[in-house]
C-alpha positions as CSV (number, residue, x, y, z in Angstrom):
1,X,69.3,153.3,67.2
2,X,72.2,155.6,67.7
3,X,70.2,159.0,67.9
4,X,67.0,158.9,70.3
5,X,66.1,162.5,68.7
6,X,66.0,161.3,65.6
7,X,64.8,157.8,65.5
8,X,65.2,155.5,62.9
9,X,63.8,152.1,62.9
10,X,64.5,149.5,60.3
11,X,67.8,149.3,58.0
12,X,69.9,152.5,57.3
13,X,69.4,154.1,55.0
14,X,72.6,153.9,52.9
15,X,71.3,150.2,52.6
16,X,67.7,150.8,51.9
17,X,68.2,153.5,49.5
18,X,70.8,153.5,48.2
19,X,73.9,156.0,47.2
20,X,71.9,158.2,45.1
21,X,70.4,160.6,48.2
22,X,74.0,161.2,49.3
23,X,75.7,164.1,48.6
24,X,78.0,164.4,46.1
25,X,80.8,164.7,48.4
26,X,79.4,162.0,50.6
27,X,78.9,159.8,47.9
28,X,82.8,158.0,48.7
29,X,81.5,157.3,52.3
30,X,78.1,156.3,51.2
31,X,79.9,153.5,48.8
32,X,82.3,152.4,52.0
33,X,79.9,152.0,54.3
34,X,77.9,149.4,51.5
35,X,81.1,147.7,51.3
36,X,82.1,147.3,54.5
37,X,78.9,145.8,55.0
38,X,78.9,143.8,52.0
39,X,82.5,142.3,53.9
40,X,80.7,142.0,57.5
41,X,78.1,139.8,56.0
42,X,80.5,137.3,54.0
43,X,82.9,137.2,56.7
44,X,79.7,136.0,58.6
45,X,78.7,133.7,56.3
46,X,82.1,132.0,56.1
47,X,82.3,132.0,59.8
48,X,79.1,130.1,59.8
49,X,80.2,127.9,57.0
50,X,83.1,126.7,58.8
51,X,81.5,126.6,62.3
52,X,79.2,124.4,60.8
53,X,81.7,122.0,59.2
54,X,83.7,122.0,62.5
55,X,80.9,120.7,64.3
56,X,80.2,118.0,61.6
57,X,83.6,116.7,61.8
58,X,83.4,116.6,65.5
59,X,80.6,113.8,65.6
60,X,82.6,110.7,65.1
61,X,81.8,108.2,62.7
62,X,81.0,104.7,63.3
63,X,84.0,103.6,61.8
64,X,86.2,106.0,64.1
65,X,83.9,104.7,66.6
66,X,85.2,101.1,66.2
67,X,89.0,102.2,66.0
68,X,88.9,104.1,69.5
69,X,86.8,100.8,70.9
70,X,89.3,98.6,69.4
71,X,92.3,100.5,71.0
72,X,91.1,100.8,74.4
73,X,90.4,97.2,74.1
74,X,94.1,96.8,73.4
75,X,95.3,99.3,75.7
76,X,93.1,97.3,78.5
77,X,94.3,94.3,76.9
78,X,98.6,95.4,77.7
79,X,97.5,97.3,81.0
80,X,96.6,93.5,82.4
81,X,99.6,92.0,80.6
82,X,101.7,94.5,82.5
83,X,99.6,93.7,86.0
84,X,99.9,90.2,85.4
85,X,102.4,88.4,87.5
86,X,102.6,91.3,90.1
87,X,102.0,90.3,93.2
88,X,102.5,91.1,96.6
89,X,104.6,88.6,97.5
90,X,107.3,90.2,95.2
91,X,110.6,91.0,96.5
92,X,111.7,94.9,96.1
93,X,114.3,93.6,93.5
94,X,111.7,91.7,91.7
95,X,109.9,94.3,91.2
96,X,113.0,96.2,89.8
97,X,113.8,93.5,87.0
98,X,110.5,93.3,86.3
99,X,109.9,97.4,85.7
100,X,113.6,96.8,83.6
101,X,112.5,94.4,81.5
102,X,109.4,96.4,80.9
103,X,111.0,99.7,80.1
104,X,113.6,98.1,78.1
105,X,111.8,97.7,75.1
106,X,111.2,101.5,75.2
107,X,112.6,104.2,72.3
108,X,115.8,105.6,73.5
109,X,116.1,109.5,73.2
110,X,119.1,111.2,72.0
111,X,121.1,113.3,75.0
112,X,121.9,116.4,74.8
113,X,124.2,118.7,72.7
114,X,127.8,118.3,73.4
115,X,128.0,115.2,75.0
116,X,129.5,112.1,73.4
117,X,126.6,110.4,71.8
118,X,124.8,113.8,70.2
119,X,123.0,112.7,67.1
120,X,124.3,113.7,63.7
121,X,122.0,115.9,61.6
122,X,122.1,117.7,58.4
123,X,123.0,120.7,60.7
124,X,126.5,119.0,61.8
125,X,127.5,118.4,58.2
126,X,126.8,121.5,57.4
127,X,128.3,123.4,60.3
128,X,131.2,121.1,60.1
129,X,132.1,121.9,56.2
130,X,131.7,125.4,56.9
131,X,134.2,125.1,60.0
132,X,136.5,123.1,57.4
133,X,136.5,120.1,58.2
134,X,136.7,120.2,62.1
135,X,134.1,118.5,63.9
136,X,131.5,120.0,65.9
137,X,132.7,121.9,68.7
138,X,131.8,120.5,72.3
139,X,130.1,122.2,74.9
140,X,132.9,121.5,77.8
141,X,134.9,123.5,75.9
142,X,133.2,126.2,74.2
143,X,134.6,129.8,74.0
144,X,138.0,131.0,72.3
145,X,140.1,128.3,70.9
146,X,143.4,130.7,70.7
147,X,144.3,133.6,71.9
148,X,142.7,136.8,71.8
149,X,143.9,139.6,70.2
150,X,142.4,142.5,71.1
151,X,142.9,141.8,74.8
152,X,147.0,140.8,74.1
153,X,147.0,144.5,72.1
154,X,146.0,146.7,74.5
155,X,146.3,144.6,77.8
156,X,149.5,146.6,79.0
157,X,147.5,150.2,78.2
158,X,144.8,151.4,81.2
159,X,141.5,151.6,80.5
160,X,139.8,154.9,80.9
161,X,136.8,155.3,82.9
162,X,133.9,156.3,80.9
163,X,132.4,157.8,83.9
């Protein structure tokens, strides 16, 4: 209730009623306030519908079940493979090779930009077509390639201070 003088329990009465008590000029705001509540209640409906279907889908099936079993069985499985042969009476270099071989097999990632071995990408091309031809430009020496000619132009003349 948003008066306590005038107390009115229930629904309002733009909702009850209907449009038909307002007054003609109030009839506009009589008609918004049905609509925006006509909105709040299927907004809340859809948030319902899709809170409900996000809790569905967060109960896992017994099929997804048996994958996630299976792969911490495997993941079990390579955690003792890795362990196995490890043990205290290895040598610090032993241990070395061994962590080697074992990181070896591993995805190598690309460096970083500018260095020798950068990765080529669509990018490149088309940066180096647009530069004609040249290839991409390194980061050990990036700035100017030539000289620069505003600063050969007026580097005899003294600045003036814009103070």
């Amino acid at each position: 209730m948003s008066d306590k003088d005038h107390p009115s329990p229930g629904m309002p009465w733009y909702l009850s009623k209907g449009c038909s008590y307002a007054s003609p000029g109030n009839r506009g705001y009589c008609l918004q306030a049905r609509a925006s509540f006509a909105v709040v209640i299927v907004m809340l409906a859809l948030f319902v519908v899709y809170l409900g279907h996000s809790l569905w889908s967060s109960v896992p099936t017994p099929q997804e079940r048996a994958e996630r079993e299976a792969d911490r069985q495997s993941d079990l499985e390579m955690k003792k493979l890795s362990m196995y042969g490890l043990d205290d009476d290895l040598t610090k270099e032993e241990r070395r090779e061994h962590n080697r071989q074992l990181f070896m097999n591993l995805p190598r990632t690309p460096t970083g930009f500018g260095l020798t071995n950068n990765p080529m990408t669509p990018r490149t091309t088309a940066f180096t077509q647009l530069n004609g031809g040249e290839g991409p430009t390194s980061i050990l020496r990036a700035g100017p390639a030539g000289t620069l000619p505003f600063r050969d132009f007026h580097g005899g003349q003294t600045v003036p201070d814009a103070r």
